[in-house]
Backbone bond lengths (Angstrom), bond angles and torsions (degrees), N, CA, C in turn:
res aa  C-N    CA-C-N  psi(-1)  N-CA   C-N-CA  omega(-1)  CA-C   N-CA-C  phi
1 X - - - 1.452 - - 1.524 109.12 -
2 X 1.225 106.67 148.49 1.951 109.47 -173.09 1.460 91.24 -143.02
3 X 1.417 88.17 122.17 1.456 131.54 167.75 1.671 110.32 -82.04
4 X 1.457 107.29 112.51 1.200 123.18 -170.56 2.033 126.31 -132.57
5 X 1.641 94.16 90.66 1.422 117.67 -158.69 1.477 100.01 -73.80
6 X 1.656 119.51 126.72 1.452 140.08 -178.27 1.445 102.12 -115.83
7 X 1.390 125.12 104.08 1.053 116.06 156.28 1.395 131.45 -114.72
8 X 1.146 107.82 47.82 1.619 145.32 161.93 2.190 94.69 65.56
9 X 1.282 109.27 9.81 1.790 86.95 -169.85 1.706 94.67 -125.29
10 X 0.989 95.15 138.79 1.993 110.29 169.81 1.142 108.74 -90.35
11 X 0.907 101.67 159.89 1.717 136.48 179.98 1.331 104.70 -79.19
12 X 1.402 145.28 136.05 1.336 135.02 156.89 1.412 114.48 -138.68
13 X 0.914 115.79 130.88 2.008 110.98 169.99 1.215 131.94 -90.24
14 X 1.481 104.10 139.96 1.647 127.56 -149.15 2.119 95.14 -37.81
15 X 0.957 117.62 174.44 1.301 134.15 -179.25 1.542 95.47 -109.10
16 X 1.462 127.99 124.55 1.375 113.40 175.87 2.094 93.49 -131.53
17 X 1.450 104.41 144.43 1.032 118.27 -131.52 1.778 97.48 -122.12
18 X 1.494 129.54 101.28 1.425 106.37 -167.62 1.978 121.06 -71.71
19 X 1.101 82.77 166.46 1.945 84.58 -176.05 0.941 110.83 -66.24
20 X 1.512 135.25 -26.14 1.731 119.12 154.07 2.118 115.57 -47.48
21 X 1.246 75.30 -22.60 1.889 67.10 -176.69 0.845 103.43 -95.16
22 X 1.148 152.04 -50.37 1.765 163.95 -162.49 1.910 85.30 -51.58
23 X 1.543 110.42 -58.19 1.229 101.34 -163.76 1.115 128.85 -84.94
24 X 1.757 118.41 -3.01 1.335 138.00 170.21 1.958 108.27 -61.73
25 X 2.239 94.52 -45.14 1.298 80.65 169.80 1.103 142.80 -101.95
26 X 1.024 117.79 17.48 1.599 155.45 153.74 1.251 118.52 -31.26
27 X 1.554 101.85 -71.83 1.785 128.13 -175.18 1.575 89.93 -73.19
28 X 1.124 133.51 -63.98 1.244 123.78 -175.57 1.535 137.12 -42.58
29 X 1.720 94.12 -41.37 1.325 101.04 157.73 1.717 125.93 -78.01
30 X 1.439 112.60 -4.14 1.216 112.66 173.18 1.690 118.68 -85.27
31 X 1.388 91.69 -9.93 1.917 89.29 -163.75 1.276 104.25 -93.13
32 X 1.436 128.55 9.96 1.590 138.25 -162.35 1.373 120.77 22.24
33 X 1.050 116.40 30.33 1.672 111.15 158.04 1.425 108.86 -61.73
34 X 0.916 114.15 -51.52 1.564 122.94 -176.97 1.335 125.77 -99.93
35 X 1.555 101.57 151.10 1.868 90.52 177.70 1.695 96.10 -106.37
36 X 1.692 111.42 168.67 1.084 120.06 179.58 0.948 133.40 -39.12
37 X 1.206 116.09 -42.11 2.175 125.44 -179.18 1.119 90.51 -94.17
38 X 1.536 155.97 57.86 1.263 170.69 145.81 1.335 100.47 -109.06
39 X 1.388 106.89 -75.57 1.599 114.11 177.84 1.391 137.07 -58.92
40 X 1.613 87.17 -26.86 1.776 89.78 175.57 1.399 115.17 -105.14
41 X 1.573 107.67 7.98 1.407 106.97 155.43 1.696 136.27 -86.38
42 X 1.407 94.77 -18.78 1.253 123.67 152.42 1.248 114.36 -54.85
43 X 1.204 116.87 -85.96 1.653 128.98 -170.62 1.917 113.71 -73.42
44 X 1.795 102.94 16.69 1.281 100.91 179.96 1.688 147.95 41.59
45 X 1.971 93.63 33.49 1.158 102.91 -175.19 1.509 94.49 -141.37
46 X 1.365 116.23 -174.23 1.448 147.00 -153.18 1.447 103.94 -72.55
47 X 1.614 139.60 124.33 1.178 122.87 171.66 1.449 116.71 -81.30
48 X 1.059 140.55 12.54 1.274 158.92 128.71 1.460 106.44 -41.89
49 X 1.228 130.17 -74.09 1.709 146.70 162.28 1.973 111.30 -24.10
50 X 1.643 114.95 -50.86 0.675 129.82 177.65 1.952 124.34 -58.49
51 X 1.628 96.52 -52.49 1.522 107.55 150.45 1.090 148.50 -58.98
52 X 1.585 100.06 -37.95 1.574 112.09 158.23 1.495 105.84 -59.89
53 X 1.677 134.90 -47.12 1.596 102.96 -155.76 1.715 98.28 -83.19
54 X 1.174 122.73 -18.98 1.624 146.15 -178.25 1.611 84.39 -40.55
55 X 1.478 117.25 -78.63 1.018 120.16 -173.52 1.581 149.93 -70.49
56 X 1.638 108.09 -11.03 1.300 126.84 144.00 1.176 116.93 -64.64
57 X 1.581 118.21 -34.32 2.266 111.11 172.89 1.096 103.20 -67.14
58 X 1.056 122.65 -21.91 1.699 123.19 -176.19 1.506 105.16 -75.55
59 X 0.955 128.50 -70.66 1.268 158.40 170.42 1.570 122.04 -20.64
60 X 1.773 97.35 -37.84 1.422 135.45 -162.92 1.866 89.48 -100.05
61 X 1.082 107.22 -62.09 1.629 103.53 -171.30 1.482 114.45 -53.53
62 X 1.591 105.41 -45.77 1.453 113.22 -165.25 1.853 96.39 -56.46
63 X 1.483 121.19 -55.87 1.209 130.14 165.37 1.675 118.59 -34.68
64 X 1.385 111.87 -34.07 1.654 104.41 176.54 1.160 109.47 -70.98
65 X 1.622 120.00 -47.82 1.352 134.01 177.74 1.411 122.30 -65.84
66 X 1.277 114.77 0.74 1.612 111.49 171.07 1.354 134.10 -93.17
67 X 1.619 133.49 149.46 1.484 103.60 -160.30 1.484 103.79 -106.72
68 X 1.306 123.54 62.24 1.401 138.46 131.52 1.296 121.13 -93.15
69 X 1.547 93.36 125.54 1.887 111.17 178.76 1.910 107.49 -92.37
């Protein structure tokens, strides 16, 4: 006899997201037409998700513009 445990939740794997997209929503969130749960209802992800990449372009530019090589 086999004993077979349901505990009603699946397994799913992470969503990984390429850097053309990350940076599509990036710019978008930078140009403020829109607010976050605008954009990430669009692009079908987390408005949390949306701030985070917002804030790595930021993060990323200030770094291009600095005068450490």
């Amino acid at each position: 006899m086999y004993l077979t445990l349901t505990t009603g939740y699946t397994m799913t794997k992470r969503r990984s997201f390429s850097d053309k997209v990350k940076a599509t929503v990036a710019l978008e969130a930078l140009r403020r037409g829109k607010t976050a749960q605008e954009i990430a209802a669009k692009h079908k992800i987390h408005p949390r998700q949306v701030t985070t990449w917002k804030r790595q372009a930021i993060d990323g530019l200030l770094g291009a513009f600095s005068d450490k090589v």
